[in-house]
N, C-alpha and C positions, 0 to 999 in steps of 0.2 A: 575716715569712713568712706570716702565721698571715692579715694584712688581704691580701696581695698573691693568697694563694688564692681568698680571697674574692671578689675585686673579678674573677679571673681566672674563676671560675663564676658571678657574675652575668651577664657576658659572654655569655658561651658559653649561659647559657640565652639571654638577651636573642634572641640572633642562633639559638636553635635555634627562640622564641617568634615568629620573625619570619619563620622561613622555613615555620612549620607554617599561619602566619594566610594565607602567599600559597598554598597549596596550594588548591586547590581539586578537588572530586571529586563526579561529576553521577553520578545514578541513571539507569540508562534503563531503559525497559520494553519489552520484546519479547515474541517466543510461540515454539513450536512449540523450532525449536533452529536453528544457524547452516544458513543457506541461501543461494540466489541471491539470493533478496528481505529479505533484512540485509547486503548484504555490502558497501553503502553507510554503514551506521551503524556497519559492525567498521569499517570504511576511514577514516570521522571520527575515529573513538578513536584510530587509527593515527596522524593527520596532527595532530591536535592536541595528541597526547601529547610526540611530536616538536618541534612548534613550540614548546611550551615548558617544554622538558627535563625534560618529566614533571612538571611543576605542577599542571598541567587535565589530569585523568582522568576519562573514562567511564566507568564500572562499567555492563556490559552483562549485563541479565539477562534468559533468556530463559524468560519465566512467574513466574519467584519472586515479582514486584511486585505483579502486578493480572492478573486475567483479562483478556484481549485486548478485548473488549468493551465494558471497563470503564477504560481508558487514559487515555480522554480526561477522565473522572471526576475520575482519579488526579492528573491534569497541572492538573487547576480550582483544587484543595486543595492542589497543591505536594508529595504526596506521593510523589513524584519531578521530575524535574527535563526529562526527554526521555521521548517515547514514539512511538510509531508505531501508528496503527489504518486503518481502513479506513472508510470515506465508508459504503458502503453497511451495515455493522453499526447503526447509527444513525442514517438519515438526518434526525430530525428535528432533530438536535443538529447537524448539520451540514449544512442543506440546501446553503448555497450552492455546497460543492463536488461534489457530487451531481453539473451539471452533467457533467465529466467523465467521468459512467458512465452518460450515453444510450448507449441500442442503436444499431447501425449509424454512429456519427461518421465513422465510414472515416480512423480513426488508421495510420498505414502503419509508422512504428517506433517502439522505443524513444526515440530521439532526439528526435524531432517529439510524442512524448508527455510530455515532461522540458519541451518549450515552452511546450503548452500549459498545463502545469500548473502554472508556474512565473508563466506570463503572469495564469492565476486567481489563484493564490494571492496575488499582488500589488495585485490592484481592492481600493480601499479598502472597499466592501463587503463583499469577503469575510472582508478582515482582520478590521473589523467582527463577522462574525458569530462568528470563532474567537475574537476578543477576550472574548466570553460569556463562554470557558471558562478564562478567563487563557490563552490557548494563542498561539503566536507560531509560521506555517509556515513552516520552513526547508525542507525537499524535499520533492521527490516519490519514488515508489516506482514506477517505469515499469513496465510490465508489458505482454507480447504482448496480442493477443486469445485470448481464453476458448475452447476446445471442450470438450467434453463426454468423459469416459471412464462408459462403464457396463457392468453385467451385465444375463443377459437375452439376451434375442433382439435382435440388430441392428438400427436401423433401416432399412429399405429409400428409406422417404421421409419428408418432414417429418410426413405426416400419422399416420404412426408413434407419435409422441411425443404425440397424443392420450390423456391421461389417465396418463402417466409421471411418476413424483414425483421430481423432478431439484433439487438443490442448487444454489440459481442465488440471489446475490443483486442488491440494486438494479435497475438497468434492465436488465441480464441476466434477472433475473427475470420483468420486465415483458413483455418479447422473446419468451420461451418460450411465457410465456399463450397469447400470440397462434397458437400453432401447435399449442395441446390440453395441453400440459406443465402440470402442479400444481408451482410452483417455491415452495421451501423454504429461507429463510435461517436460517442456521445457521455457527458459526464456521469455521475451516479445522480447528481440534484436534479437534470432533466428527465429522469429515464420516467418516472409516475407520469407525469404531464401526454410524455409521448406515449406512453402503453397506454392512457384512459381516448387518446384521441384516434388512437387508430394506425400512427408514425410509424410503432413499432406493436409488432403481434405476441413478441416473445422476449423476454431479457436475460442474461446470460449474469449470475451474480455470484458469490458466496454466501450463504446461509443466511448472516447478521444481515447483510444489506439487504438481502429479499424481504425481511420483517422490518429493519428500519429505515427504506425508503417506497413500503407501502408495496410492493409490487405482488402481496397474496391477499392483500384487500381486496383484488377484482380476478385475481388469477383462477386460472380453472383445473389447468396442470401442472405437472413439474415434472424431468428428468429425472430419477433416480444414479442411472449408474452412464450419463454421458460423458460425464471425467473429462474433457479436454483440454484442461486446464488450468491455470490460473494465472494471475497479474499480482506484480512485483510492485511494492508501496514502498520506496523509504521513507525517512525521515532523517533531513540534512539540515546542516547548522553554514549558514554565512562561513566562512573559513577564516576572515578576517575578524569578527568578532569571537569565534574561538580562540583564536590568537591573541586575542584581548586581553581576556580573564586573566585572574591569577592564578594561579598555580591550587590555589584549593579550592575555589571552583571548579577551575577545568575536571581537576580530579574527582570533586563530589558530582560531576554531570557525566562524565564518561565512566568512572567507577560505578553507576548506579545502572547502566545501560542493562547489562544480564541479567540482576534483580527483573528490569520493566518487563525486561521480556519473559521472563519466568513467568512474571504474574498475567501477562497476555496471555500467553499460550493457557495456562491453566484456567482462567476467565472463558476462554472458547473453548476448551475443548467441554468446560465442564458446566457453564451457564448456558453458553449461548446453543452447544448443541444438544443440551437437553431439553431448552425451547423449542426446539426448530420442528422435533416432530408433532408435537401440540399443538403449534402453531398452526399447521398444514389441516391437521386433523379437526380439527373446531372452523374452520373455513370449509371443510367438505372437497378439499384440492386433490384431483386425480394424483395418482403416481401413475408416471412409465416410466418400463422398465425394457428395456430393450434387448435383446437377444446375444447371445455373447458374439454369435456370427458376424452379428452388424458393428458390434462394436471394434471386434476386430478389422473387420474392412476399412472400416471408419480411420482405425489408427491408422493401418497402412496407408492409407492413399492422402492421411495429411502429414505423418512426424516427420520421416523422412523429405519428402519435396519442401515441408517448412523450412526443416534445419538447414539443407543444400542453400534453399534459396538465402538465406539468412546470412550462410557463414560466405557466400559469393557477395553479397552487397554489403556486407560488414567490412571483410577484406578491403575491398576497392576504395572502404572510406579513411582504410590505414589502420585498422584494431584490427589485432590478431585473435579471429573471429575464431579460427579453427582452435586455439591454444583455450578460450573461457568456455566452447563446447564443450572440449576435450574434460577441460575441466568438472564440468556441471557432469557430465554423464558418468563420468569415471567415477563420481563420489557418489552417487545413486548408485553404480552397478556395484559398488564396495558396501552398500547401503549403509553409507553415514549420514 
């Protein structure tokens, strides 16, 4: 009785030792708290959790990991496993996808922005440069274009914004310049703190982030049609821990990727921008609306000098800066 116990608990470990080795469970890194713009990477943990009856698990944390800033850092050393940052936080670390956040691209949706960033993300050059950081891009984080909410006096016209210290990063940033604005990069968790203290007059955001980092709580205006932009989020996985997995993991985490993104894009364009004008309107927040003249001016004197400037310092750092232009534009002007 006494061996047949025995032989009956080494078992039972054996097989509990076997089913803890097949588990696996990824750190991710996130920021702020659950949003429009995570609801892609809740949606992975969802579908992978699923595909394999709860083996591969996500642990999604939002800030406990790494400052947002600092993700990509985190993802080089393996001290997590997934994160998500934004291109313009660092673009030296990241020039090559930078690209995607020229002023004026004339990106028209979510959709057509999921292309092209999917189209980047795939040049072996770019791989290439996220390879630096051990980092392997699985999606993108689509996002409208940018206007501005501030306090203050309204703008009347572009010439307005003359000497306004406005939260703006990457080629958003660069955009502003051009019309008098002192632009300020800075994360999205600081940007409340700075617009109530005065730091900053105006911030430059996508829709979801103006309502969930506060900034129409005290806002008074907001842009309607200044379009300049937007900023390019991925979401990359350690390379080495992709490498890891099994073969039905990997596949239940990359096979799920166009699902997340299906259900992102559909979540914004159909929750979050149905909020957005309620939002505005129950706060009593001006709309401006700028004249087509100014807006055109506006384009001219930033898209052009951006990109020049762009594809000359990209070049010199070794990316063939003109060839992922070449790229991005050519799939807008084919409008895919």
């Amino acid at each position: 009785m006494r061996n047949l116990f025995g032989k009956t608990a080494v078992t039972a470990l054996a097989i509990a030792f076997a089913g803890e080795a097949m588990a696996t469970e990824w750190n991710v890194s996130l920021w702020g708290k659950r949003r429009a713009f995570t609801e892609h990477v809740e949606k992975l943990a969802e579908l992978v959790s699923a595909k394999t009856n709860g083996e591969f698990t996500l642990n999604i944390s939002y800030g406990g990991l790494s400052k947002n800033r600092e993700n990509l850092d985190g993802i080089s050393i393996g001290a997590f496993e997934m994160a998500q940052f934004c291109a313009g936080y660092h673009r030296d670390k990241n020039p090559s996808i930078t690209v995607l956040e020229l002023p004026f691209l004339g990106v028209s949706s979510l959709e057509q922005e999921v292309e092209l960033s999917m189209a980047v993300y795939n040049h072996p050059a770019v791989q290439k440069d996220l390879g630096r950081w051990n980092a392997t891009l699985l999606m993108p984080s689509p996002l409208p274009q940018y206007n501005l909410v501030g306090v203050g006096d309204a703008p009347a016209t572009l010439a307005d914004f003359e000497g306004l210290s406005v939260r703006a990063t990457g080629g958003i940033g660069a955009a502003m310049k051009t019309v008098g604005a002192v632009p300020t990069s800075m994360s999205a968790t600081e940007v409340r703190q700075a617009m109530d203290s005065g730091v900053v007059k105006a911030v430059s955001f996508a829709p979801h982030a103006h309502m969930s980092f506060g900034t129409i709580e005290n806002g008074k205006w907001w842009t309607t049609n200044l379009n300049p932009g937007t900023v390019n989020c991925p979401v990359v996985a350690n390379t080495d821990a992709l490498a890891d997995l099994s073969d039905a993991h990997r596949d239940a985490l990359l096979g799920s990727i166009d699902e997340a993104l299906d259900h992102y894009v559909d979540s914004y364009n159909n929750k979050t921008m149905s909020a957005w004008g309620p939002a505005l309107e129950e706060r009593g927040i001006m709309e401006v609306t700028f004249a087509d003249g100014e807006i055109a001016a506006f384009k001219d004197a930033a898209a052009a000098p951006a990109a020049s400037a762009w594809i000359e310092e990209n070049t010199s750092r070794g990316l063939p800066a003109q060839e992922l232009y070449d790229l991005v534009t050519g799939m807008i002007a084919k409008g895919m």
